[in-house]
N, C-alpha and C positions, 0 to 999 in steps of 0.2 A: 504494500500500500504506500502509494507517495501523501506526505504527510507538508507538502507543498514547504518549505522550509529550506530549501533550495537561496544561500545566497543571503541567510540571514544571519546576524551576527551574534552570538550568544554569550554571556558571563557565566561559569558555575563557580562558586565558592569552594572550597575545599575539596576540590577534584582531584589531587593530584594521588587518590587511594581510595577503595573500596567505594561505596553507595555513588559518591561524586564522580569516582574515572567510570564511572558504568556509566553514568547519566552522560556525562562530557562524549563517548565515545558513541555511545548512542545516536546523539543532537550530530554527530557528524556524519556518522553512516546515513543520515538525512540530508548532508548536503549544509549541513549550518557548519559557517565557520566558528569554534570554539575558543575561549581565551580560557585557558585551563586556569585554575588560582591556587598556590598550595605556598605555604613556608620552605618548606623542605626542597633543595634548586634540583636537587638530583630525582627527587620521585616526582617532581612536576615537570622536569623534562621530559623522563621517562615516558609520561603517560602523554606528550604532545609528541613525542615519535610515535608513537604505538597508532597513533592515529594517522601520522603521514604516512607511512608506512602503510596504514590502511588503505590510503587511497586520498584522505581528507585533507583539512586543511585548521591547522589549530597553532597557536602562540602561550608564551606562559607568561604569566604575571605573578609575581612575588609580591607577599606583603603580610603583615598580619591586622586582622581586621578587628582588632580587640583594641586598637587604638585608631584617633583620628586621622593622624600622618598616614599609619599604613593605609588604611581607607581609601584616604587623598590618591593615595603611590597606584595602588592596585588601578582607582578606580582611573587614574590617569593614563595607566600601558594599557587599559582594554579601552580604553577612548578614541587613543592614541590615531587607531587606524580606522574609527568610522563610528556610527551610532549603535549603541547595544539595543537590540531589538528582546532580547527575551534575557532576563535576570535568573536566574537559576540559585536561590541562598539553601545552600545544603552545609557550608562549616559550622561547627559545635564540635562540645563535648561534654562529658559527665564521668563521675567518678563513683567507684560502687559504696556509697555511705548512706547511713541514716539519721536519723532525727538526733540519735546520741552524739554522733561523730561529726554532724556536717556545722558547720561553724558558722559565722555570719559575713566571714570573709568567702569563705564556700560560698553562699548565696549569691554576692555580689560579685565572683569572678565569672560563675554558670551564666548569671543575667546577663553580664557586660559581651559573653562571648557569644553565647544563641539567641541573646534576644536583642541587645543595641548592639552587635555588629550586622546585623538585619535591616536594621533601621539607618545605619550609616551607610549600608551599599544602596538603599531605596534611596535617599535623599540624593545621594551623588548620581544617581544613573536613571530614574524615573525621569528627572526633568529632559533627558535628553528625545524620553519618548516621547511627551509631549508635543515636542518640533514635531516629531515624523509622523503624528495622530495614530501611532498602533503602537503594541507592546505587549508582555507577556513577567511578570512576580509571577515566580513559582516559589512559595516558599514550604521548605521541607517542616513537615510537623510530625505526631508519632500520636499511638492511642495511648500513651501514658499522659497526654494531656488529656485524654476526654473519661480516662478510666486509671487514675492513677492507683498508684501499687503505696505500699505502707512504706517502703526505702524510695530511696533516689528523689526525695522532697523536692529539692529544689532544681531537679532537672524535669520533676514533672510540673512544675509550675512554668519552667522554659517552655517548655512544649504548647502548655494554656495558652502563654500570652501570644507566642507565634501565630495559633487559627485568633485571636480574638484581634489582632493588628491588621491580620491578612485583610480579614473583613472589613473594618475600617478602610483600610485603603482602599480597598474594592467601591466602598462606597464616594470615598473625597475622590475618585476614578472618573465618577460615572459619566459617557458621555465624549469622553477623551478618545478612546479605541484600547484602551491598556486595561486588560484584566488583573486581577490580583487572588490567587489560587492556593490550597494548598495540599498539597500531598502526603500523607500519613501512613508511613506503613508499619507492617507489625514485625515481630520477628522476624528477621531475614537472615539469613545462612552466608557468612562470610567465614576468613580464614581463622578470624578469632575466635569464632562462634563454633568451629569445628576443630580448632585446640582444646578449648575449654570443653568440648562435648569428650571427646577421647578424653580428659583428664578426667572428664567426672562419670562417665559411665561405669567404671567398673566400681566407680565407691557406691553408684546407687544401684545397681541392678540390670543397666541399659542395655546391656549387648556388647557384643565386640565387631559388627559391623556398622559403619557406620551409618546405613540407612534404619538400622535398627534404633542405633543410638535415638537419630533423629527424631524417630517416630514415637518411642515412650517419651522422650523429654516434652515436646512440642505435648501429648498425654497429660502428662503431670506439671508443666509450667505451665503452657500457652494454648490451651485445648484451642482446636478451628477447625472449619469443614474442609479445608485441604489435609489434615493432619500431617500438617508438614511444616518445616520454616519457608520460609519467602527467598524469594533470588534476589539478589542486586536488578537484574536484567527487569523483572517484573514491575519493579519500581520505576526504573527509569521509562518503562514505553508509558505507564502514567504520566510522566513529565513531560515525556514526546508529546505526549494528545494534548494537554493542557499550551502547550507551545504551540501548536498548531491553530493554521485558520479554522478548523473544523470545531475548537474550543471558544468561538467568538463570542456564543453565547450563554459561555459559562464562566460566572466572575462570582467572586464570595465564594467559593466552595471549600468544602474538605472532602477528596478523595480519600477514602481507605483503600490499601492494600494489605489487607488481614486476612483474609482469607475466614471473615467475621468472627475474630477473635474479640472483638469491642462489639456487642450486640446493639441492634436497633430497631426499630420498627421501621 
């Protein structure tokens, strides 16, 4: 399916590894040029060859977005070479703590990095959509904002404020051609997620294959109707369609990719 996206210029945040180089690689196997964004100069190159090489066409941008300078930096080499048509904010992070452990400096580093470095790549790169009357904020959220868990406090509070911002801006939007989206997905199967699964299966019962593994964890943590974790891959064709003109008339949203681990009516 062409997802008409041919020619279009793209930002991802934290591409330069896992959920992010899935999405980035993706948006190019479409024909969108990518400005990959990572800290790291060696795994953000990496993942802009991996894409010429593919056939595409992508550039890196270094920076960290946890302050304003980097912001400014980043948002300057993806500018550099023309108007960013579709924002992609997928960098964050979290750390495994709870209510006893997480501090108020914890608080305040989660927020500064998932939730105002979101809001510093919107400010700097939304107005350019404006000129060109079309556009596309994908911002990455998760079902621990909409169903939070008893740890990870203040990464599931990140998570809330991302769909309740998206919305917002969807609305001060309206009318402009720039949508404001967000993508949510649930568990998903990465290289971490498949250490830690070999680590802890044989402490809990899992199996020694690792589709086994898979299958009782995703059981006993994350029950869902795929009874499986999630792909990298599955998420990002989420953000393809949302970037696409076929998504025109879909603005304020939260897609889940859970595989209805977060239930609803």
């Amino acid at each position: 399916m062409d997802y008409k996206l041919k020619g279009r210029r793209a930002l991802v945040t934290g591409s330069s590894a896992g959920l992010g180089e899935a999405i980035a690689v993706m948006l190019a196997n479409e024909g969108v040029h990518v400005i990959v964004h990572g800290r790291n100069e060696d795994r953000t190159n990496a993942v802009v060859q991996r894409i010429i090489e593919a056939g595409g066409t992508a550039e890196a941008a270094l920076g960290d977005l946890a302050t304003d300078e980097g912001a400014d930096h980043v948002a300057r080499l993806a500018l550099a070479g023309g108007p960013i048509d579709v924002l992609v904010n997928n960098a964050g992070f979290y750390a495994h703590t709870s209510w006893g452990n997480t501090s108020c400096e914890d608080w305040l580093n989660v927020y500064n990095v998932n939730v105002i470095s979101y809001v510093r790549m919107i400010q700097r790169i939304v107005p350019t959509m404006k000129k060109q009357g079309w556009g596309r904020v994908i911002n990455m959220g998760g079902g621990l904002g909409i169903q939070p868990i008893a740890d990870l406090p203040h990464y599931n509070a990140s998570l809330a404020a991302r769909h309740n911002l998206s919305v917002s801006l969807a609305r001060q939007l309206s009318g402009t051609g720039i949508t404001s989206n967000v993508v949510a997905p649930g568990a998903i199967m990465n290289a971490g997620v498949e250490q830690w699964l070999r680590h802890a299966a044989p402490q809990k019962g899992w199996g020694t294959e690792l589709e086994e593994m898979e299958r009782n964890a995703v059981k006993e943590l994350v029950p869902n109707d795929a009874r499986r974790f999630g792909r990298q891959e599955e998420v990002a064709a989420a953000v393809v369609y949302l970037a696409s003109p076929y998504a025109d008339y879909v603005s304020g949203a939260l897609l889940r990719v859970d595989a209805g681990t977060v239930r609803s009516i």
